[in-house]
C-alpha atoms as one frame of an Amber mdcrd trajectory, in Angstrom:
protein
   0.000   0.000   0.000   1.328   3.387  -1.040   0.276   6.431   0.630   1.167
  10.004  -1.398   1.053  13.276   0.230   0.701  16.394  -1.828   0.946  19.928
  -1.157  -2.086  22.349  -0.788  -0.368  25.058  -3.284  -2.903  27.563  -2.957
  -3.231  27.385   0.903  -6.571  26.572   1.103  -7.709  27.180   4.777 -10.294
  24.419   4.431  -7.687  21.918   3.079  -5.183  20.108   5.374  -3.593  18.107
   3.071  -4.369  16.109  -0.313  -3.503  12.618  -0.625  -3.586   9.512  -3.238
  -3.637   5.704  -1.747  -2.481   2.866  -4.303  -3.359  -0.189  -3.719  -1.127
  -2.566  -5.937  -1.418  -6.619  -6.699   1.144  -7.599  -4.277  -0.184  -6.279
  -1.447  -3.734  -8.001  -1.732  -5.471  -8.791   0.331  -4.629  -5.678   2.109
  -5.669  -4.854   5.851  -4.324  -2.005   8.482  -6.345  -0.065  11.807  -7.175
   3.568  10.433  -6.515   5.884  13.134  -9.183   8.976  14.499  -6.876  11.978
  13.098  -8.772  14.594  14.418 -10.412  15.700  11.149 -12.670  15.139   8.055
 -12.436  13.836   4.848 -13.738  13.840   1.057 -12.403  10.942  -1.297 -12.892
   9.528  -4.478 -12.337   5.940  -4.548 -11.910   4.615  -8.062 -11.969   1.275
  -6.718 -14.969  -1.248  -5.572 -12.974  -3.343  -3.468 -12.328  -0.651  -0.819
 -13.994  -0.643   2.383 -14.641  -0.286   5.922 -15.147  -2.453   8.821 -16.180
  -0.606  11.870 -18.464  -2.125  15.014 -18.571  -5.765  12.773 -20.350  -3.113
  10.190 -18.472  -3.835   6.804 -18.891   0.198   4.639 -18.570   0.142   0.967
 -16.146   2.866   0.316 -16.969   3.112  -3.353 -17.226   6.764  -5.482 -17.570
  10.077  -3.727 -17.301   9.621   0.152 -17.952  11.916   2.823 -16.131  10.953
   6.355 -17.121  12.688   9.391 -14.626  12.142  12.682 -14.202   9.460  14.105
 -13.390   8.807  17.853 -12.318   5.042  17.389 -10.176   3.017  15.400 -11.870
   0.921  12.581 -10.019  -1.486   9.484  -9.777  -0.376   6.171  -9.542  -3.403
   3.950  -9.209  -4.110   0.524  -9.446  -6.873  -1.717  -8.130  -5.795  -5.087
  -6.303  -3.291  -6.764  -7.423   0.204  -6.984  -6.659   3.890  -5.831  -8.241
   6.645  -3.864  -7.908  10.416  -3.995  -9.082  12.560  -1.648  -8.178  15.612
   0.959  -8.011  15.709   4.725  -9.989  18.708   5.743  -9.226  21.158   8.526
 -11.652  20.270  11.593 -14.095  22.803  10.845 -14.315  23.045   6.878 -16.589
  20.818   6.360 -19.487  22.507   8.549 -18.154  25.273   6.531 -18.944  23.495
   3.378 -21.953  21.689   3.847 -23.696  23.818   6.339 -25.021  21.233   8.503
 -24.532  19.536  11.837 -21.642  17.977  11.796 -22.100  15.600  14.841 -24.345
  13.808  12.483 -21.727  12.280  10.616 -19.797  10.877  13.865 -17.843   7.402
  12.968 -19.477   7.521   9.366 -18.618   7.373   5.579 -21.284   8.291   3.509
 -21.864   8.855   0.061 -21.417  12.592  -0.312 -24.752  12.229  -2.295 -26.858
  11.721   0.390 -25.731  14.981   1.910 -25.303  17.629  -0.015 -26.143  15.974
  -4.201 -24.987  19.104  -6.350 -21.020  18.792  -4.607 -21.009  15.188  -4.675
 -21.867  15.663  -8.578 -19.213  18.331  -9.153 -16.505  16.663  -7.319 -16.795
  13.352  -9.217 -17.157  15.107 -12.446 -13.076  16.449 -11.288 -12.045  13.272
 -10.109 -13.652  11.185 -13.016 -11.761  13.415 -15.507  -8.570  14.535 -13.968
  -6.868  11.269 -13.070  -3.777  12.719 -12.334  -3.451  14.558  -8.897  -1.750
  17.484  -8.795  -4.283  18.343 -11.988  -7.412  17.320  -9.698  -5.805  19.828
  -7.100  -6.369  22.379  -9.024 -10.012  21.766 -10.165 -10.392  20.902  -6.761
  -8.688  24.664  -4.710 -11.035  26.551  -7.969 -14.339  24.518  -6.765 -13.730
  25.824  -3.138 -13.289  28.933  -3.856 -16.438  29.548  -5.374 -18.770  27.722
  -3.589 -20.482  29.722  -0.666 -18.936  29.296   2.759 -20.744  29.155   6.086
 -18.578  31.431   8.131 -19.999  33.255  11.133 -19.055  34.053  14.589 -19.241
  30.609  16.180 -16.933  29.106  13.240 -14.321  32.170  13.958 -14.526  31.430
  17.458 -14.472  27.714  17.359 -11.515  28.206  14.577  -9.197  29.700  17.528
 -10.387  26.920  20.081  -8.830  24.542  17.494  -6.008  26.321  16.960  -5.819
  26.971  20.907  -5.768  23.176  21.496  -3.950  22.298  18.538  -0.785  24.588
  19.946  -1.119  23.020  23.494  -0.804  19.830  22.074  -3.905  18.510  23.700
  -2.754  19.570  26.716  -5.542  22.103  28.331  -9.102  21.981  29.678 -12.328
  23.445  28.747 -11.715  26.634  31.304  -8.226  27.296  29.402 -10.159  27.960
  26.165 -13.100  29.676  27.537 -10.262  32.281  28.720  -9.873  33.037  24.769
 -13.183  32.755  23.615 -16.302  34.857  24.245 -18.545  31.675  24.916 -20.342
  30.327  28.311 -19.341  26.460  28.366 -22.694  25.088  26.969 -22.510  27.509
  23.872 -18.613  26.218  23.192 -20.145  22.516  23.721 -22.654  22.521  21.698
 -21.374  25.297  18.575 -17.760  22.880  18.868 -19.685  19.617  18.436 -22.242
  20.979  15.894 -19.151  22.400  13.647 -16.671  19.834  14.512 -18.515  16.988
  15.085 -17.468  15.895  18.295 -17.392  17.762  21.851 -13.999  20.109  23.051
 -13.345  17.353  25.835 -13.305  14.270  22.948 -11.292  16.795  20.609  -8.786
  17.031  22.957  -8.239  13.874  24.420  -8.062  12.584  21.185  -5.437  15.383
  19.898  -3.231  14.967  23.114  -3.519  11.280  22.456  -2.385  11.772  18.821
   0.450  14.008  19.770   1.866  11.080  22.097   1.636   8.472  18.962   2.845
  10.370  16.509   6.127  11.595  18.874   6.347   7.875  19.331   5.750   7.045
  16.205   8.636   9.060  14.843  11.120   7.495  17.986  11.337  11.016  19.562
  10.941   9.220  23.077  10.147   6.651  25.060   6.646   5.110  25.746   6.798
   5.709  29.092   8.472   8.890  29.050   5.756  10.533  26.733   3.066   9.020
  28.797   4.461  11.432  31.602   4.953  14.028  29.252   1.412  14.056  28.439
  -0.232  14.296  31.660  -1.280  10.887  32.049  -1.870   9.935  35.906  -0.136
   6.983  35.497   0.084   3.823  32.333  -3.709   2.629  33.150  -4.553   5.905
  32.767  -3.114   5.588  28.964  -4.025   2.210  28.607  -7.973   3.466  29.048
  -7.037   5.837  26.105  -4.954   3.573  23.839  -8.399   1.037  24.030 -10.524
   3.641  23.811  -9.008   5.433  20.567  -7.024   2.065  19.094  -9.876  -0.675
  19.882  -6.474  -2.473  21.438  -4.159  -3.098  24.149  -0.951  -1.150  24.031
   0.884  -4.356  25.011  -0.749  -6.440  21.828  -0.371  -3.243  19.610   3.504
  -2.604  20.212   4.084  -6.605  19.609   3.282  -5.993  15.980   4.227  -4.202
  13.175   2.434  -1.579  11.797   4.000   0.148   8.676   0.511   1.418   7.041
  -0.208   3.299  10.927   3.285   4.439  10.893   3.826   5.970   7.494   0.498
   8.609   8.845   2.431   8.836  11.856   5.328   9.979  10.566   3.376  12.452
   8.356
């Protein structure tokens, strides 16, 4: 399995990061744990052997998908050759996008279709007919840029929360971003999950969580260093997380090898 970054030449501030995933004959079957990154997604999978197994629920990732975020671990499998094109969005864009609570699409992939029909039709008309990437890009920065935007004062305020926690490193509380923002604590909870799709608290457990694996994952320090580091009471403290977020043990995880987590990791 080969995973391509590209970069977002035009700075899009919805866009994260653009990516292709090949999926070649010698590496079928393929399986590998998708991590909860901490944002959203819209991908074009030209293949019909891609999908999703999350909860025993197997997901037919097939044509335009919509992903909303996810706060557990779920398998990506695939069982022939193919590719996928797509863009990791920055935590609020889609809400900015699509207009529309966000929390609805917790822990789902859904045909873009079903949610908003005139993008869905737009965006495969790009992918369909520019198969090379850095081509699609561009289709792809012009198309944002003209479509309206849903931009108010919760997304501006929510915006700095993200950027707030996202600079900590996960490491803050609710009452350190209600210093920076003009919201009471219900209005932050329920704007944040409505335009990010999951509550501050899950946001940033989940992004101190992801900070730990990735400083791992790139052999910056120790396990049990960085579980310090991160202001974990003690290792079944992190254990609780590492279930929570991985669907597995830390001690079964680390006893395998995996590249396909790794290579995002190191990202």
């Amino acid at each position: 399995m080969k995973l391509t970054y590209f970069e977002n030449e035009n700075t899009s501030p919805l866009v994260e990061e653009y990516y292709e995933l090949l999926c070649e004959e010698e590496c079928i079957p393929f399986e590998s744990t998708i991590l909860p990154l901490g944002h959203t997604n819209i991908n074009f999978n030209f293949s019909s052997g891609y999908k999703a197994l999350l909860k025993n629920k197997e997901i037919s990732l097939e044509g335009v998908i919509v992903s909303g975020q996810f706060y557990q671990s779920y398998q990506f499998l695939s069982n022939q050759q193919g590719s996928s094109f797509g863009m990791s969005l920055h935590p609020t864009a889609l809400y900015k996008i699509l207009n529309t609570d966000i929390s609805k699409l917790e822990n789902k992939h859904l045909p873009l279709e079903k949610v908003h029909k005139d993008y869905s039709l737009q965006l495969y008309e790009i992918f369909d007919t520019y198969s090379n990437p850095k081509k699609a890009i561009k289709q792809i920065e012009a198309f944002l840029r003209e479509i309206p935007l849903n931009i108010n004062q919760n997304t501006i305020l929510i915006d700095i929360a993200i950027d707030l926690i996202r600079t900590k490193e996960g490491l803050l509380n609710i009452e350190d971003i209600l210093k920076e923002v003009n919201l009471s604590q219900k209005t932050l909870e329920t704007q944040f999950k409505r335009i990010v799709g999951v509550t501050p608290g899950k946001y940033i457990r989940l992004n101190r969580f992801l900070n730990l694996m990735k400083k791992y994952g790139n052999q910056e320090i120790e396990i049990k260093d960085l579980i310090y580091m991160y202001n974990y009471y003690d290792s079944s403290h992190f254990n609780k997380d590492f279930k929570l977020f991985m669907n597995d043990t830390p001690t079964s995880y680390f006893s395998e090898d995996h590249p396909f987590i790794e290579q995002i990791l190191k990202k």
